[in-house]
C-alpha positions in Angstrom: -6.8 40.6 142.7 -7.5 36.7 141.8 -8.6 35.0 144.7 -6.5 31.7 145.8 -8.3 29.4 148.1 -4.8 28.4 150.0 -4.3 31.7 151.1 -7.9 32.0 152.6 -7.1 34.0 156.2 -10.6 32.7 157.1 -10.4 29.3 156.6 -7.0 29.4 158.2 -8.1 31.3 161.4 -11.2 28.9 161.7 -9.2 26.0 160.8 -11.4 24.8 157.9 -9.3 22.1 156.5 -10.2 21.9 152.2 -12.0 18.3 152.8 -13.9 19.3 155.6 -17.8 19.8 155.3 -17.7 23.0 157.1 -15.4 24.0 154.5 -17.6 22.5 151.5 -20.6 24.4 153.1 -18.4 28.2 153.2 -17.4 27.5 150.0 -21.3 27.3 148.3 -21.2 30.9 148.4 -17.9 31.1 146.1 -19.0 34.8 145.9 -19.4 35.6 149.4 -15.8 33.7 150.1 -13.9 35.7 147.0 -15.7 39.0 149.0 -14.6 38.5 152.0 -10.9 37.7 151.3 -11.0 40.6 148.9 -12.4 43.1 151.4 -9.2 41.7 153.6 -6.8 42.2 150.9 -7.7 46.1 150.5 -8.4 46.7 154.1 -4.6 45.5 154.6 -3.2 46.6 151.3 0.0 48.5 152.0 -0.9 50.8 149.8 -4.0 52.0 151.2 -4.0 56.0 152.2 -4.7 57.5 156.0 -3.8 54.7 158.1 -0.7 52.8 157.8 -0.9 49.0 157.9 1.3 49.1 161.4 -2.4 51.1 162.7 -4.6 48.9 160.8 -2.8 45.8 162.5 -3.0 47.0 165.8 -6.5 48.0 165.5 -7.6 44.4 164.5 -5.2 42.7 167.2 -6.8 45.3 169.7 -10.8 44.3 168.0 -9.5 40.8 168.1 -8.9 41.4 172.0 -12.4 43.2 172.3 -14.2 40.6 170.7 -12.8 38.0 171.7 -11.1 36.0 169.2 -8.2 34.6 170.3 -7.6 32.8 166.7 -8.1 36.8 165.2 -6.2 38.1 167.6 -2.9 35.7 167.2 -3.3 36.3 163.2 -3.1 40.1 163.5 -0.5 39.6 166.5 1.8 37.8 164.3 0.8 39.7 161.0 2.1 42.8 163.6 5.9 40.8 164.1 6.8 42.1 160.6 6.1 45.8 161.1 7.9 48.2 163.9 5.8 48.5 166.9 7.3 49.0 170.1 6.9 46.8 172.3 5.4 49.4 175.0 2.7 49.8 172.6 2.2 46.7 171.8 1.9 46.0 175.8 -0.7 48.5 175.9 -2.9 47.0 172.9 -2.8 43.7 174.4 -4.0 44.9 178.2 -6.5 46.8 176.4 -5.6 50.2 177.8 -5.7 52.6 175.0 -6.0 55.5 177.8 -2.0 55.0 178.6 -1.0 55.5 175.1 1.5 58.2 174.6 0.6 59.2 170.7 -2.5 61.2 170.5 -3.1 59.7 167.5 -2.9 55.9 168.1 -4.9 57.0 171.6 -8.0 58.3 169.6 -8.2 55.8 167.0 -8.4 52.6 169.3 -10.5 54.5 171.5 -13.0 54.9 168.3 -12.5 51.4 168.0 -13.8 50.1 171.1 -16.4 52.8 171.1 -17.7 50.6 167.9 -17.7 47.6 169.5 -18.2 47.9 173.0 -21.0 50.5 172.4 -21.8 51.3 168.4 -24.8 53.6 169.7 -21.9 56.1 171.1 -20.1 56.3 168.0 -21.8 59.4 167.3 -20.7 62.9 166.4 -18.6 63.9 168.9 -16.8 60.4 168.9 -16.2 60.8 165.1 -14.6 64.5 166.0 -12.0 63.2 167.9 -10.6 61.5 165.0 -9.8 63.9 162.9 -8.8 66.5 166.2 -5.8 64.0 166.7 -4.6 64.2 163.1 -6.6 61.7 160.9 -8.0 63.1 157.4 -11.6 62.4 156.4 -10.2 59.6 153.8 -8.4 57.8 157.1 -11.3 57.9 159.2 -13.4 56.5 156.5 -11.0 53.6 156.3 -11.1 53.6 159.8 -14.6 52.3 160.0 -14.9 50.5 156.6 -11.9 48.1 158.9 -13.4 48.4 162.4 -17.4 47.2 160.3 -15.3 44.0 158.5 -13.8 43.5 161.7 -16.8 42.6 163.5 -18.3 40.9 160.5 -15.0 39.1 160.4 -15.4 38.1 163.7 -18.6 36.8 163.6 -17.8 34.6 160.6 -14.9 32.9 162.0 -16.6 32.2 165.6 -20.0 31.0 163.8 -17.8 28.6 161.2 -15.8 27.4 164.5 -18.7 26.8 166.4 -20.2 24.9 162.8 -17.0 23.0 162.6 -17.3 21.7 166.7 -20.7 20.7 166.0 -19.5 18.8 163.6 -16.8 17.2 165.1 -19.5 16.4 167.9 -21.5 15.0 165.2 -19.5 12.4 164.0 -17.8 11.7 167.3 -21.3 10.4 168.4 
C-alpha cells in the first residue's frame, strides 16, 4: 500500500490541518506516520481472516467509548453506517453493555476488549479462553488483540496531538 497524506485517519480525527505546526511536527517521523496509517489499513482491510470488518468496527467504536475518544468513536461510528449492524446492537455498543448482547460471539469479544482496556492485568488465561469457547479461531483472536493494542496506541496518539494542537492554539492566542 502507498501511503497518501490526504487520507491520513489520524490527522483527520485530530484535526491536523497540512499547514499547521502540530501537523509539521507528526509529520518529522515520515516513518512512524506511513506505520501508523498502514497498521490501520490492515487492521481494517476487508480482507483480513477471523473477524469481519462489521466486528472490528464495532470493537473500535466500543474502545473509542471506553477510552474516551469522542473524535475515535464518531470515525468508527460512521465508518459502521456502511456495514449491516442492527441497530439493537449498535444500541448496546454505544451504552457500553456488552453483557445484554444476544450473539455469544459478539458478547465475548467486546467483553475481551474492555478487559484490555479497563484492566490489561486480567487479560489472562482464562479471559483469552473465552474467545475461542464462543467460536473465534486462534488466527481471529490474534487479530483481535493486534486491533484492541493499536487501538489504545491509536488513542493515545490522537488525544496527545489534540492536546499538542490546543496548546498551540493557546500559544498563539496569547
Amino acid at each position: 500500500m502507498t501511503y497518501d497524506t490526504n487520507h491520513d485517519i489520524i490527522d483527520h480525527v485530530a484535526g491536523l490541518a497540512p499547514n499547521s505546526a502540530t501537523h509539521a511536527l507528526r509529520h518529522q517521523r515520515a516513518k512512524v506516520v506511513e506505520a501508523t496509517q498502514g497498521s490501520y489499513d490492515a487492521l481494517f482491510d476487508p480482507a483480513l481472516d477471523g473477524l469481519t470488518l462489521a466486528e472490528r468496527l464495532l470493537v473500535a467504536l466500543y474502545a473509542s467509548r471506553l477510552a474516551p475518544s469522542p473524535t475515535l468513536a464518531a470515525h468508527y461510528r460512521a465508518e459502521l453506517a456502511a456495514h449491516d449492524v442492527d441497530a439493537a446492537t449498535l444500541a448496546i455498543v454505544e451504552t457500553g453493555a456488552p453483557e445484554n448482547l444476544s450473539a455469544p460471539r459478539l458478547r465475548a469479544i467486546l467483553t475481551f476488549t474492555r478487559t484490555l482496556i479497563e484492566n490489561p492485568v486480567a487479560g489472562d488465561k482464562a479471559a483469552l479462553q473465552t474467545l475461542p469457547a464462543a467460536g473465534l479461531t486462534t488466527p481471529a483472536v490474534a487479530a483481535l488483540a493486534q486491533l484492541i493494542a493499536f487501538l489504545s496506541y491509536q488513542t493515545r496518539l490522537v488525544a496527545g496531538l489534540q492536546a499538542l494542537k490546543q496548546l498551540k492554539q493557546l500559544e498563539r492566542a496569547s
